[in-house]
N, C-alpha and C positions, 0 to 999 in steps of 0.2 A: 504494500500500500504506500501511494505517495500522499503527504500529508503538508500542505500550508499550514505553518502556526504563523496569525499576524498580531500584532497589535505590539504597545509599549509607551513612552514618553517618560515613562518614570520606572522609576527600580520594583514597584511591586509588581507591575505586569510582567515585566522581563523575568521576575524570580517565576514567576507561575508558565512561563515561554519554556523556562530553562529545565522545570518540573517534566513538561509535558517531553520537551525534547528528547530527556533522559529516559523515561516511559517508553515511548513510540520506540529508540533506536532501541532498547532492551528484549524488545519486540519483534525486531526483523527489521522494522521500519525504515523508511526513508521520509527526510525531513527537509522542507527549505521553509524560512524567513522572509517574510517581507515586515518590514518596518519603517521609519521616517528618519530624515538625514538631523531632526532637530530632535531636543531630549535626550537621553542615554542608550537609544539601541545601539548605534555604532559600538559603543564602548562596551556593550555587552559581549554584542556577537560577530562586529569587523573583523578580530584576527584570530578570533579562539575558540571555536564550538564544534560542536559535531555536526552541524545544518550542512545538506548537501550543499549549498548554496545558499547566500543572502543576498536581502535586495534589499537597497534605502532612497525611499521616494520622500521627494519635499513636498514635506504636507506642517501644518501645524493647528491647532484650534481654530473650530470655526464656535462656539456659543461663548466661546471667552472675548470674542471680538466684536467692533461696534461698526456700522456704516459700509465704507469702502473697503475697511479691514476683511470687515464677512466676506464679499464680493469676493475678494484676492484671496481671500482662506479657501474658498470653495473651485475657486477655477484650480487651485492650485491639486485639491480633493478629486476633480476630474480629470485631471494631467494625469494623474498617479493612476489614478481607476482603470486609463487606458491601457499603463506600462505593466498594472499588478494583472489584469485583463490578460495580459500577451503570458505574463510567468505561469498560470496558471495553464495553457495550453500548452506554453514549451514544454512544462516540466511534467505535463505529461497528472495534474492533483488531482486525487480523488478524494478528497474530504477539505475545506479550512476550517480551523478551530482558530476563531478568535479570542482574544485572552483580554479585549480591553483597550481603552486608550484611542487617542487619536491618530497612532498610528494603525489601528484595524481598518479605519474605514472605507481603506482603496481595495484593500481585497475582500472583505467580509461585501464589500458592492460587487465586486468580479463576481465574485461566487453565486449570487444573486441569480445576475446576470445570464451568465454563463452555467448554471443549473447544478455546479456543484452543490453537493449537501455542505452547510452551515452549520459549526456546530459552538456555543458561545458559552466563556467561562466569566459570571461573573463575581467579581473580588467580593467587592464592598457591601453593607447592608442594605444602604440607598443606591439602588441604578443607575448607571450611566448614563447619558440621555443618549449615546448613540446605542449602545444594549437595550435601552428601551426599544427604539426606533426599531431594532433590527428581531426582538425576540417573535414576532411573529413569523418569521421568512424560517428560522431555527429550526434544524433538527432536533434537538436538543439542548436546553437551557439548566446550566449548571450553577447552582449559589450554595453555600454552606449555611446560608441562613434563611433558606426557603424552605420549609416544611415537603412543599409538594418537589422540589429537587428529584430527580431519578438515583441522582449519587450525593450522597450525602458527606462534609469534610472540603478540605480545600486544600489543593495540590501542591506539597512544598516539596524540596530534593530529601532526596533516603536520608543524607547522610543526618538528617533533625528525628527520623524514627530508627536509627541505628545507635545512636546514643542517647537515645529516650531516658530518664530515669527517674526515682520518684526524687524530691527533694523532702530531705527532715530537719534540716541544719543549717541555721545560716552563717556558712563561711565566704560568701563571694557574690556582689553585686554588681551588678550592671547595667550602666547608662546609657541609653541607645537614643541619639535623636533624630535617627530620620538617616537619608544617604547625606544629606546637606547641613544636618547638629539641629539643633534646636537650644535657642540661647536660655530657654525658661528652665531646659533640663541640665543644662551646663551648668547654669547660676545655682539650682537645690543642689547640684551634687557638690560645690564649691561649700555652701555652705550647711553642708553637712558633713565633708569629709572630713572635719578630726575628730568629731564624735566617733562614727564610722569606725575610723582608723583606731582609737583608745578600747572599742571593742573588739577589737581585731579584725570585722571584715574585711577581706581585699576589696578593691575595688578594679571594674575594668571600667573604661570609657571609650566608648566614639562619640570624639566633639565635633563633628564636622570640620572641611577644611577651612572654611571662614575664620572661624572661631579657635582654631587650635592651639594659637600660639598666645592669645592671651589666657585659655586655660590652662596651658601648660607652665604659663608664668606666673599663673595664681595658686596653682598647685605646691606649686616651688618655694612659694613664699607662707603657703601653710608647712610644707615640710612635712608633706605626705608623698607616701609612693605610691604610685598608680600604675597600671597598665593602660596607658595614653594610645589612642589613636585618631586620623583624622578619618580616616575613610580605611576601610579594610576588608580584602575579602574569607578573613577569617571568621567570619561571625560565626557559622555554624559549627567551630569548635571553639568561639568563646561562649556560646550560651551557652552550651553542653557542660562550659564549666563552673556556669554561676547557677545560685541558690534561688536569686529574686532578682526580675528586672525592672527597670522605669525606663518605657518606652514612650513614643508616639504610638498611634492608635491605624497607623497603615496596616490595611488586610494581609498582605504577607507578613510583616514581622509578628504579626500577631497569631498567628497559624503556626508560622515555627516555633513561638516560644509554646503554644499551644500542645504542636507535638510529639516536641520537646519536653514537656512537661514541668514548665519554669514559668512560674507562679509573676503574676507582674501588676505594678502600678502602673496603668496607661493614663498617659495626659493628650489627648486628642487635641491637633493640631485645629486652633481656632478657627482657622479661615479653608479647611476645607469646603471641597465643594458639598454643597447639602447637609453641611455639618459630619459625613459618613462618617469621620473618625471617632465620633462621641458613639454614634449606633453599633459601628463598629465593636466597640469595648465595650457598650450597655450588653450584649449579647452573650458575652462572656459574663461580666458582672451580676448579669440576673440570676447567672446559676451559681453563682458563689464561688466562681472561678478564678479571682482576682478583683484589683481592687481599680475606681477610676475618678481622678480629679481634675477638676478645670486647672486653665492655669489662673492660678488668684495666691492671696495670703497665704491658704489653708492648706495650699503644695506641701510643704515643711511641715506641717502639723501632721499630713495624713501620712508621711514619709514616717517619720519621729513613729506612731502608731502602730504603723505595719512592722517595722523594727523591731520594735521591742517587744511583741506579740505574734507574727506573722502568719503561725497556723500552715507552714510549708507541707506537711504530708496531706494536711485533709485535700488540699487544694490542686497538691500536685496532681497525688491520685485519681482525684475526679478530670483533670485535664488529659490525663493518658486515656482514663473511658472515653471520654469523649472523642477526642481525635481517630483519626481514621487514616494508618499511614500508607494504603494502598489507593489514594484518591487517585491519581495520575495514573496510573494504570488500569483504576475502575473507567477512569474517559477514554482512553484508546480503546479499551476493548469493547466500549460504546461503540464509539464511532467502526469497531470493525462489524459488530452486529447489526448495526441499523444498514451499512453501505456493501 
């Protein structure tokens, strides 16, 4: 089976590209990429994957833009349409699974088109507006927080259910802000770290690259040691080695720490789109899976709290039931049943 995975702009879609990639080739499969020359696909999948082939069309947002911006966002949306249009005949696809993003929308339209089967993963709690737009055309519509879902869970790489484990103990936290830092989550762990430290938790950190150097010089001046980083692609063996996270409330990191089984304070990034990030984390939260604060005052208080109480086994435990670490292979072999 030949299979287009398209979509990305940001690092969560691309972690769930990378999920399915690794799925499909485990499979016999054959994979290509079409994604957008803006955002982080390149940097994903330009020089290093296993995709038979990738394609990067310039495309960028069209409902984030206003007047003439639209206009130029959509011819440029039809440009690509043509070119994703043409890969899909060359390459010979018999399935797209879109994963997301404004860069899905020149091929999940080919496919349309062109009469391949459609088959769409979405991240978030609140829907996309081009996932909205497209779920009727869909062979299949996949969410981890739709009840009616066919598969239930959301597709992260093995290696987060290979080192699955329960947590009891807190020896090791970590502060995750996003691929790009989050300054609210640099600041509490700034001023938390020598408590922190006097009880001996390690701490790890990704500050983002923005923000790195003056975390790294405020760290310095508390006279705390850290496991510093700006950007890294080790995460999936530093959450496997911490107790308790404080994250942003993006659908992928929240899956893996999910199952992963690493209990976390989610602070949902303010100004998502449709607020996804709080729904996001309520989802978890309702089930008493972890805990979630705006960012306000009561960061520090609700940090301070979970500390010195955290309740790691009950919490972890239930995150391991929950998770589901053969998602990504439950959607390929969707997609080989339905096609």
């Amino acid at each position: 089976m030949n299979i287009c995975i398209t979509g990305g702009g940001t690092g969560g879609h691309l972690m769930i590209a990378e999920a399915l990639l690794e799925a499909a080739t485990k499979a016999g499969h054959t994979a290509v990429f079409v994604g957008s020359t803006y955002g982080q696909d390149r940097k994903y999948f330009e020089d290093s994957s296993s995709f038979k082939t990738v394609h990067f069309f310039e495309t960028t947002g069209v409902v984030n833009q206003k007047g003439l911006g639209k206009l130029k966002a959509l011819g440029k949306v039809f440009k690509a349409f043509l070119k994703a249009r043409r890969v899909l005949k060359d390459e010979k696809i018999d399935a797209v699974y879109s994963v997301g993003g404004f860069s899905a929308a020149p091929a999940a339209f080919a496919s349309i088109f062109t009469r391949v089967p459609l088959f769409i993963h979405e991240q978030n709690a609140v829907y996309g507006r081009l996932n909205r737009l497209l779920k009727p055309f869909a062979k299949s519509f996949i969410s981890a927080y739709d009840k009616d879902s066919s598969i239930k869970g959301y597709p992260v790489k093995e290696i987060f259910s290979s080192t699955q484990r329960v947590r009891d103990k807190l020896n090791t936290i970590i502060f995750l802000g996003g691929s790009h830092g989050a300054k609210a989550i640099n600041d509490l762990a700034l001023s938390r770290a020598k408590k922190l430290d006097r009880m001996g938790i390690h701490i790890i950190h990704q500050a983002g690259e923005a923000d790195y150097e003056r975390v790294k010089k405020a760290y310095a001046d508390l006279g705390v040691e850290v496991e510093l980083y700006a950007f890294t692609k080790e995460l999936p063996s530093l959450i496997a080695k911490a107790d308790l996270a404080v994250s942003r409330a993006g659908a992928s990191t929240l899956w893996e720490l999910t199952t992963n089984g690493c209990p976390a304070l989610y602070v949902p990034y303010p100004y998502a789109a449709g607020n996804h990030q709080y729904f996001n984390a309520k989802f978890i939260v309702d089930d008493c899976m972890g805990w979630c604060e705006l960012e306000n005052q009561q960061l520090s208080f609700a940090l301070d709290e979970i500390v010195v109480k955290p309740d790691l086994q009950k919490r972890s435990s239930k995150l391991l039931r929950f998770s589901n670490k053969d998602v990504a292979k439950e959607m390929i072999n969707e997609v080989e049943e339905i096609i």
